[in-house]
C-alpha positions in Angstrom: 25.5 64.7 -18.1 26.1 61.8 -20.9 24.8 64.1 -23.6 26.9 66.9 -22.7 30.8 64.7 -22.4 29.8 62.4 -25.1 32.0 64.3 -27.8 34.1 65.6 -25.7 35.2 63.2 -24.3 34.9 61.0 -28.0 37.2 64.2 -29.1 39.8 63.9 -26.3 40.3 60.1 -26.5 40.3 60.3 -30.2 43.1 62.8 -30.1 45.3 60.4 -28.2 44.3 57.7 -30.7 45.6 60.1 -33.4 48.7 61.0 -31.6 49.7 57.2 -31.5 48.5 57.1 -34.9 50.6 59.6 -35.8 54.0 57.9 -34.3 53.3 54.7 -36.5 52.4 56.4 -39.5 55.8 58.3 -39.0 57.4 55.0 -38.3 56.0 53.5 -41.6 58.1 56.1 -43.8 60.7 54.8 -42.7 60.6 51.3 -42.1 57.4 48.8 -42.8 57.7 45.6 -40.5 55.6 43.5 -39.2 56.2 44.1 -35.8 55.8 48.2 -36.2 52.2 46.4 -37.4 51.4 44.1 -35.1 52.1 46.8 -32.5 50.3 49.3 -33.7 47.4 46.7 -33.7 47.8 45.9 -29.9 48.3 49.5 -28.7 45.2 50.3 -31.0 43.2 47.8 -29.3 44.4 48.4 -26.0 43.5 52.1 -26.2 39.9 51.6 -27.5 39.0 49.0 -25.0 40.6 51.4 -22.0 38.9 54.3 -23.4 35.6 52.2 -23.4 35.7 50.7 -19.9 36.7 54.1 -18.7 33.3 55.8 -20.4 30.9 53.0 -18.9 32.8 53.2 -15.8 32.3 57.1 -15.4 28.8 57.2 -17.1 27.5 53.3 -16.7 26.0 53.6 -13.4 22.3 53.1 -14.8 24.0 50.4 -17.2 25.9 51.2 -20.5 24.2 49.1 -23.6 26.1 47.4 -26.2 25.0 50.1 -28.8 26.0 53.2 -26.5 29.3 51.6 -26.3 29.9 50.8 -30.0 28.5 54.2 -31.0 31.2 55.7 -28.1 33.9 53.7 -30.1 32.9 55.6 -33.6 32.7 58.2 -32.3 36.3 58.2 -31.0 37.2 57.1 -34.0 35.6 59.3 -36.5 37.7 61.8 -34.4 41.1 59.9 -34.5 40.1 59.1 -38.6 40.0 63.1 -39.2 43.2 64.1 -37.3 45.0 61.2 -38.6 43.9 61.9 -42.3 45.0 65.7 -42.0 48.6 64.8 -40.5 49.0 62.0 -43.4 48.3 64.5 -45.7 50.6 67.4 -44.8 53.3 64.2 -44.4 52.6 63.3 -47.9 52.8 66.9 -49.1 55.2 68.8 -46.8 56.6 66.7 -43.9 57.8 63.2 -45.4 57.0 64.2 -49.2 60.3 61.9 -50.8 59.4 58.9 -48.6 55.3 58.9 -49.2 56.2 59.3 -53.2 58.8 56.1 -52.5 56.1 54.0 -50.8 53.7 54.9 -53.9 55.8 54.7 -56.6 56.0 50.9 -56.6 51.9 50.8 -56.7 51.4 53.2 -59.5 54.1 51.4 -60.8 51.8 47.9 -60.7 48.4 49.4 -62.0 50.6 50.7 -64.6 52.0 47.2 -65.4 48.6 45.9 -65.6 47.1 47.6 -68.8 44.0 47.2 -67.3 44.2 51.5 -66.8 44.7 54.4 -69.1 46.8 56.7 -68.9 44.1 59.7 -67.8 43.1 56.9 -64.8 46.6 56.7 -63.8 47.1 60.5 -63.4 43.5 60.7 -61.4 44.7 58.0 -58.7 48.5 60.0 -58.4 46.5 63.0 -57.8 44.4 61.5 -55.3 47.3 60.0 -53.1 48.4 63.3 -52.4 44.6 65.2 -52.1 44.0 66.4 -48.9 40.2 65.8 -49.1 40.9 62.5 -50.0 43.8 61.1 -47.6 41.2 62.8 -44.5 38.2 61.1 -46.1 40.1 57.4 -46.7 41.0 57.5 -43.1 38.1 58.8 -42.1 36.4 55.6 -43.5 39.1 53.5 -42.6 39.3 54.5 -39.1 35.3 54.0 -38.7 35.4 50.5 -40.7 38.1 49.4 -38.0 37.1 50.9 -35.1 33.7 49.0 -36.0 34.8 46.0 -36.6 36.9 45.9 -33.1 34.4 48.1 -31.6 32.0 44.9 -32.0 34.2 42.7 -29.8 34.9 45.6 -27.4 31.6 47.2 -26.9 30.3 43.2 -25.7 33.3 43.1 -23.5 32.6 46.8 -21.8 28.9 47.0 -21.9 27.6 47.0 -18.3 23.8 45.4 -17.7 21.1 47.9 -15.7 20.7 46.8 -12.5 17.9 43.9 -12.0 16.7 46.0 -9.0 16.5 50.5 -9.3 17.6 51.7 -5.8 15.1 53.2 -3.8 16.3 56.6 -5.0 15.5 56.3 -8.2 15.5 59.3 -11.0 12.0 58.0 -12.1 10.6 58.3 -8.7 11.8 61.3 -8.1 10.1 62.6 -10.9 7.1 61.2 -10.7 5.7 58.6 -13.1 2.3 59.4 -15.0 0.6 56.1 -13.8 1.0 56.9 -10.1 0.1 60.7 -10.6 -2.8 59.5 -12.1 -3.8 56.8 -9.6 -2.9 59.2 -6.7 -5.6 62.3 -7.9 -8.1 59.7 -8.4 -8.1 58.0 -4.9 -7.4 61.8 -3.4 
């Protein structure tokens, strides 16, 4: 039953993720505090470490590993990285187009200033901040480097242990284990 939720449910968490996502990236064209940030970060981790506990609570009977839970968390946020890096880019194009050319003016502005860039390298990074391919692929990778990095403190906090002891109804038992088929046609 894992195999069949996994993205589904990686899919419907990480579109919440992106929804939030989307209310502080709308947020930042307007005004960029610190507390809009520091926000964003708690509600961020919040979410993720919810959205973890709930998976190994519904699926985690057997016991939920460290691994299944960060690969849970990457999944979620390879999800929330693609929906997020499509909205950004119809903001920077359509939506929010004045603003998103205001917050990068200032840092074309600087590679500019440094002399370190040609003019043909300039042009290549102002088409890029308004790609589509590349605003979903940078937060696509952004989204997976964070959600990794927390996802290493959250998936040791939500992991859940197998049980020391199988109940007596065991799956393994149930279906039969190829030692004790083994053992049973040779004493029969």
């Amino acid at each position: 039953m894992e195999k069949t939720n996994f993205w589904k449910d990686a899919a419907f968490y990480g579109v919440i993720m992106a929804l939030v996502a989307f209310v502080f990236d709308t947020l930042n064209f307007y005004t960029q505090h610190a507390i809009i940030s520091l926000v964003s970060l708690l509600l961020f981790l919040g979410l993720l470490t919810f959205f973890t506990k709930q998976r190994v609570a519904r699926y985690g009977a057997n016991g939920y590993s460290y691994g299944q839970c960060l690969r849970f968390i990457l999944a979620v946020m390879l999800c929330a990285g693609f929906l997020d890096g499509a909205y950004m880019s119809v903001a920077a194009n359509w939506l929010f187009a004045s603003k998103y050319e205001a917050m990068m003016a200032p840092q074309i502005e600087l590679l500019e200033s440094t002399g370190f860039y040609t003019d043909d390298q300039i042009m290549l990074v102002s088409r890029m901040l308004y790609s589509p391919l590349a605003l979903i692929f940078s937060a696509i990778v952004g989204a997976l480097i964070k959600g990794g990095f927390f996802g290493l403190f959250i998936s040791a906090y939500a992991r859940r242990e197998a049980p020391v002891f199988a109940p007596a109804n065991d799956s393994r038992s149930e279906e039969g284990d190829s030692d004790t088929n083994t053992d049973t046609t040779k004493n029969a």
